[in-house]
N, C-alpha and C positions, 0 to 999 in steps of 0.2 A: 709299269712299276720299275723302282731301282730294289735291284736284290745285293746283299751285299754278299760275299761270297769268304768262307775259310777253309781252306785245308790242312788235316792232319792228321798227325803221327803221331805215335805212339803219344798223343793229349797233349802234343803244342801244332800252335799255328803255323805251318810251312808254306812257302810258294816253288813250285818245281816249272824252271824253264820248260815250254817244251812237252811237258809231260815226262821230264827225263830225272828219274832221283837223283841222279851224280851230280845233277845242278840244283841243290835245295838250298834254299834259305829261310833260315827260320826266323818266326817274328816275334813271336811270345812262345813261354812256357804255359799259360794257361788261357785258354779262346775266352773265358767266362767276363770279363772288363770287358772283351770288344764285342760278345754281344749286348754287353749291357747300351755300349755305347751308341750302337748302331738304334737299337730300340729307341732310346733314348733320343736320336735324331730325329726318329718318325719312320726308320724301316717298316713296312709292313710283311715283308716275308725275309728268311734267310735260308741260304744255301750253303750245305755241307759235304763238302766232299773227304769221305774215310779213305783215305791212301792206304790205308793200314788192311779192310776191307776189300781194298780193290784189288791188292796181291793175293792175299789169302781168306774169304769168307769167315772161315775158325777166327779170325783174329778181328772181328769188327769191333769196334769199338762203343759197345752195345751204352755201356755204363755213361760214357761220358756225352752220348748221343742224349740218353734221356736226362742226364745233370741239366743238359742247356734246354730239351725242350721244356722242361719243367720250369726252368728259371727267367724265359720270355712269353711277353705276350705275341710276338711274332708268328706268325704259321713258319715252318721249317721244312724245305724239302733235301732231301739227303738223296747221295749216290757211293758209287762204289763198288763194285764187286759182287752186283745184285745178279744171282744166278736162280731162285727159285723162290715156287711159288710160297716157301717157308721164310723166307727171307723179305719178302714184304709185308707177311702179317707180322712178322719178329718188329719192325720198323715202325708200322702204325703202330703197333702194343706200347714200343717206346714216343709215342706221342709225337711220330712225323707223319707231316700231314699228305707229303704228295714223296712218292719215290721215285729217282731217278737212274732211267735204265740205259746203258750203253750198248756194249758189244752184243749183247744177249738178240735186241733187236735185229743186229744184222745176222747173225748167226741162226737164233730161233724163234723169225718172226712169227708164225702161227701161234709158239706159247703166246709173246707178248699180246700177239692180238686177241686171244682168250682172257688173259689180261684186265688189256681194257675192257673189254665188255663182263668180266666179275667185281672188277672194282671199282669203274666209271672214268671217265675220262679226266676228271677232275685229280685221280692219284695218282695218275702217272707220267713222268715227263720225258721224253726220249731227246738223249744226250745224244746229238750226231752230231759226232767230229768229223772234219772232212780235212783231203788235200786235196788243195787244187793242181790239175796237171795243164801240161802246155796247151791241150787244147781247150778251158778251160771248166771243164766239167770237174765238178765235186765230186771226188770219189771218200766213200766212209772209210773210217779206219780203225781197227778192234784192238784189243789187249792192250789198254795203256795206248793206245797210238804205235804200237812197236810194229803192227801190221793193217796193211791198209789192201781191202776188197776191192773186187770188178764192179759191186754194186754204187752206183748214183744217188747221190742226194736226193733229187727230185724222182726217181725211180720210187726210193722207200717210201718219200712221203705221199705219193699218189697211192699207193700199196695202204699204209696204213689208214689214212682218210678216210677208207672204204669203212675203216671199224671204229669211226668217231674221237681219229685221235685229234686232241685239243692244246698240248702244251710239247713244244719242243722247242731244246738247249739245244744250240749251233755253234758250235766253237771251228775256228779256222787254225789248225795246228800250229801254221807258218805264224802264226801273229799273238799267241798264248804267251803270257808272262813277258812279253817283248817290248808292250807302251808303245807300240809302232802303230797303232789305230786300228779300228774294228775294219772289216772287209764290209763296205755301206754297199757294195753293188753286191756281191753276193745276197745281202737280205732283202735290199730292194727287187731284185729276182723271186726271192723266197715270197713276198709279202701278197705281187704281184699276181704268180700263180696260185700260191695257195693263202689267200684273205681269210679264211676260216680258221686256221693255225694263229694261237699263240706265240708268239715268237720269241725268246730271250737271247740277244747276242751277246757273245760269248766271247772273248780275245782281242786284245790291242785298246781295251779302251785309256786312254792316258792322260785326257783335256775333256774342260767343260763343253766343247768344243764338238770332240768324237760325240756326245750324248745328242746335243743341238744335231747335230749329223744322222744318227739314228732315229732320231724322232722324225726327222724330215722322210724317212722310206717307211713311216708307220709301224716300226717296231714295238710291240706289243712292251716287252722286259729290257734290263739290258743288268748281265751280272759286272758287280765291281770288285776284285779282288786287290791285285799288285797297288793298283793304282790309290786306293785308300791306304791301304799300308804302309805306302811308301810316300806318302803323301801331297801327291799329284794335285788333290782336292779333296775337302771333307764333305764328309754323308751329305752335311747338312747343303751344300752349297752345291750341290750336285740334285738334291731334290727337289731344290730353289730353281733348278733352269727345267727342271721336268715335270710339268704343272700334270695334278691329279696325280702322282705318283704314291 
């Protein structure tokens, strides 16, 4: 699948380099045209990411979550700032379909793996974000990206597997909101060891080019944000090189 991807703030469209608010750029004052548009292309799923949410839970942007999931035919999976088990049911209630868990993961896997197995593998999608270090191992990284764990990429994911997990968001820090291309050997690693995982990547996509490139390591998704926005390539022309998408 191509997912198309928005984030926001206080109910406009932003992209933050980085992970880093001090670098925001905002694209619209209202998401509701560019989900239409995306639909309208033939997305089948969209992703949202509540910035607003991910600072502080109290301040999710409950109302504007459900305006859009009401208003597409698209399934929706949403992240942000997901800390409990109240906060997912709040989430399905507003008619999203799969939720997506960050930091929480590395912090309190045994919740999340309880988790998966009350709500099915199908609801929940784990957001790891890595930096890669000199020796090249993926290390995750929590709160916003502002801190990064001893734990491994491929650590978690052998860890969670055990408990039927099905869907993971990989994003590469260094290559987020940049258009400098997805990291293809990283997933090609991912796809390799773990064939069972869904895979969506996540950072640097910027050419019809980067997608052609990921489909060749068997990636499952691949999220487009900057890159539609800023108009690299449209929905449409981008789902025209990724057959069955």
């Amino acid at each position: 699948m191509l997912i198309p991807a928005l984030d926001l703030i206080s109910g406009q469209v932003v992209r933050l380099q980085q992970g880093d608010f001090a670098r925001q750029t905002t694209f619209a004052n209202d998401p509701l045209p560019l989900v239409k548009s995306y639909q309208d292309s033939g997305a089948q799923w969209l992703h949202l990411v509540d910035l607003d949410g991910a600072k502080d839970p109290a301040q999710r942007q409950l109302k504007l979550i459900e305006k859009i999931t009401a208003s597409t035919s698209m399934a929706v999976q949403v992240g942000g700032g997901i800390r409990s088990k109240a906060d997912l049911e709040q989430l399905f209630a507003h008619g999203v379909k799969r939720v997506v868990i960050g930091s929480l993961a590395v912090k309190q896997p045994q919740l999340v793996q309880a988790w998966l197995h009350e709500f099915g593998p199908d609801a929940i999608v784990l957001a790891l974000d890595v930096n890669i270090a000199d020796d090249g191992q993926a290390y995750l990284a929590t709160h916003g990206w502002r801190e990064t764990s001893e734990q491994t990429l491929n650590a978690t994911l052998a860890e969670f597997s055990q408990d039927g997990l099905r869907h993971v968001l990989c994003t590469d820090i260094a290559r987020d909101g940049m258009l400098s291309g997805p990291n293809v050997d990283l997933y090609r690693q991912l796809k390799q060891q773990f064939p069972q995982i869904k895979l969506q990547a996540s950072g640097g996509v910027s050419s019809l080019a980067d997608l052609t490139a990921l489909q060749a390591v068997n990636c499952d998704a691949a999220i487009l944000g900057k890159a539609l926005l800023t108009g690299q390539f449209t929905l449409t022309e981008a789902l025209a090189c990724w057959p069955n998408a």
